[in-house]
C-alpha positions, 0 to 999 in steps of 0.5 A: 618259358621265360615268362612262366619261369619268372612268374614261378620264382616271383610267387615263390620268393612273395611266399618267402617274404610272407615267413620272413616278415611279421607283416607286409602290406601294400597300399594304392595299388590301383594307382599303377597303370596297366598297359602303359609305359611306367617307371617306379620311383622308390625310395631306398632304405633296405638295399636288395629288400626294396627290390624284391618287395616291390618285384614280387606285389606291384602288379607288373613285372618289372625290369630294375636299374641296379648297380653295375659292380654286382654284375661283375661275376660272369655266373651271377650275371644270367642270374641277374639277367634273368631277373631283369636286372640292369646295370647302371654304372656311377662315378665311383665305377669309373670315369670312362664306366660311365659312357657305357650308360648310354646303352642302358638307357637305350635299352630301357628306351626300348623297354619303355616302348614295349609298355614294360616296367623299371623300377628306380631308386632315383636317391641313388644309393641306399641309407637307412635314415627315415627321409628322402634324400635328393633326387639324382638325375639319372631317372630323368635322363631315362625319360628324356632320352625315351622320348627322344626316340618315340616322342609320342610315350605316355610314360608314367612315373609311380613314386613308391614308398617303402616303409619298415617298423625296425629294418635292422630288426627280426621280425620285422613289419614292412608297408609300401605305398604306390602314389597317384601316377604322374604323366610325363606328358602332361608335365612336361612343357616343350617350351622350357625343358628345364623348369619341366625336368626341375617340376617333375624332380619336385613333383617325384620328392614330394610325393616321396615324402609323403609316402615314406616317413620325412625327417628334413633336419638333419642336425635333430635327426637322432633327436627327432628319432627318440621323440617318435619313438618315445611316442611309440609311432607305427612307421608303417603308417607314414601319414600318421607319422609324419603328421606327429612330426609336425606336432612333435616340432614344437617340444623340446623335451623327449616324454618321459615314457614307462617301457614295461618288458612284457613278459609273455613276448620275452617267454616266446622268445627265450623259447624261439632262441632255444629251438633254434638255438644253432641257427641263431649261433651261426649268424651272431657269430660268424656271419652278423660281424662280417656285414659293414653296411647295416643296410644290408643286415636284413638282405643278408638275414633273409638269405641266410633264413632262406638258406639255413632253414631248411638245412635246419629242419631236415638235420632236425629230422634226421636228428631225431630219427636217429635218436629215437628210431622213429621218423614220425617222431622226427616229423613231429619235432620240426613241425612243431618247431617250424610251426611255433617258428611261424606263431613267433614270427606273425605275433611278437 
């Protein structure tokens, strides 16, 4: 019943990633062994989007390492369980947090046994930077700490990138990309454990920078930024984008670029405003100023679409219906409204 419940909620949450975004793709699927030990390795740029983003397209069902202060609402904490979610406990929870960790990785160890799934962000946190920060230890423990138990796991490691056009903006445009699958076993030499955790840390970093668009110089970040941009890169296509990179390397000026204001796209969104002008109302005043982490700017904006919407629409009807005396009317709005919603959405 478990199982049917949770397929239930993946296929409605992908259908509500589907509105919400202009775009998703998802790249290298064959790459994900199936029947097998796996453990996804993704880079993290958009906090709880990241998760369901690739919870809801990779093929398998899996379980997520995620931070331990969230499980601290006892109510939350079923929810959280029955989304196959696990706490993982860092230095800044505490000190003696930390050995509670041991039972995470036990329990993973178990997991991986069974041939189920994690998913990892191994950067360890989430930034909204185009580039892959250093890899944290935590995943190798996991590896290590399963083979331990069972030495004969065929784990496999699928580095993951995930890629948005404007994570701060809606609608926005999101690519993930599943990386050829490492075998733990075929890396991993017994006579020297550690070149073999320092192989496949590169291996995983450098599959990662290929998959998710890599700035590595920290200093010309913004710089390098406005350079791409000027080019008007599609950051969804990370090959394509890391490869200006290297041609843009060599120029020391930013291109001077003509940015006409398309008018069309400016109607549809005056009009997109217009019609869902207390939505909008609600989140720039009340709700937008209060989020700190610009990570979480699109979480909370997808919450609150998922939430608000319909709210919106059913008062719409009733609206109407109590304006005009007639349902159809009524029914006819908000559709109207939801479909030009939808039209707005897939095409500005």
């Amino acid at each position: 019943m478990k199982k049917i419940g949770y397929a239930v909620v993946q296929m409605f949450v992908s259908t509500l990633l589907w509105f919400y975004f202009k775009k998703t793709t998802h790249h290298g699927l064959e790459n994900i062994p199936k029947n097998k030990p796996v453990i996804f390795l993704s880079n993290h740029q958009n906090a709880f989007l990241d998760t369901i983003l690739i919870a809801t397209n990779c093929k398998r069902k899996p379980y997520f390492l995620t931070r331990s202060d969230v499980f601290k609402n006892t109510v939350l904490k079923g929810l959280f369980s029955f989304f196959k979610m696990i706490p993982i406990y860092r230095i800044r929870d505490g000190f003696t947090s930390l050995q509670k960790n041991q039972y995470t990785f036990d329990f993973c160890s178990s997991l991986l046994n069974k041939n189920e799934a994690l998913v990892v962000f191994p950067e360890g946190n989430h930034n909204l930077k185009r580039k892959v920060r250093p890899l944290s230890k935590g995943f190798i423990r996991i590896i290590f700490n399963a083979l331990e138990a069972n030495p004969e796991l065929d784990i496999y490691l699928v580095p993951v990138g995930v890629n948005y056009q404007a994570a701060k903006d809606f609608p926005d445009s999101a690519a993930l990309y599943y990386g050829t699958a490492i075998s733990v076993k075929e890396s991993i030499d017994q006579s020297d454990i550690n070149n073999s955790v320092h192989v496949i840390k590169n291996q995983v970093f450098k599959a990662l920078k290929n998959l998710t668009t890599h700035i590595e110089d920290e200093a010309k970040y913004d710089f390098t930024i406005r350079k791409l941009e000027a080019f008007g890169v599609d950051y969804t296509k990370p090959k394509e984008v890391n490869d200006k990179l290297l041609y843009l390397s060599s120029i020391s000026k930013i291109p001077e670029t003509i940015t006409e204001a398309n008018s069309f796209d400016l109607l549809k969104k005056w009009i997109f405003m217009a019609m869902n002008f207390p939505v909008i109302l609600v989140w720039n005043l009340l709700l937008k100023p209060k989020i700190n982490d610009l990570a979480f700017l699109s979480t909370f904006r997808f919450a609150y679409a998922v939430i608000i919407f319909p709210i919106y629409y059913t008062l719409l009807v009733l609206g109407t219906y109590l304006f005009t005396q007639d349902i159809i009317s009524g029914l006819l709005v908000t559709k109207t409204v939801f479909l030009y919603n939808l039209f707005y959405t897939k095409t500005i």
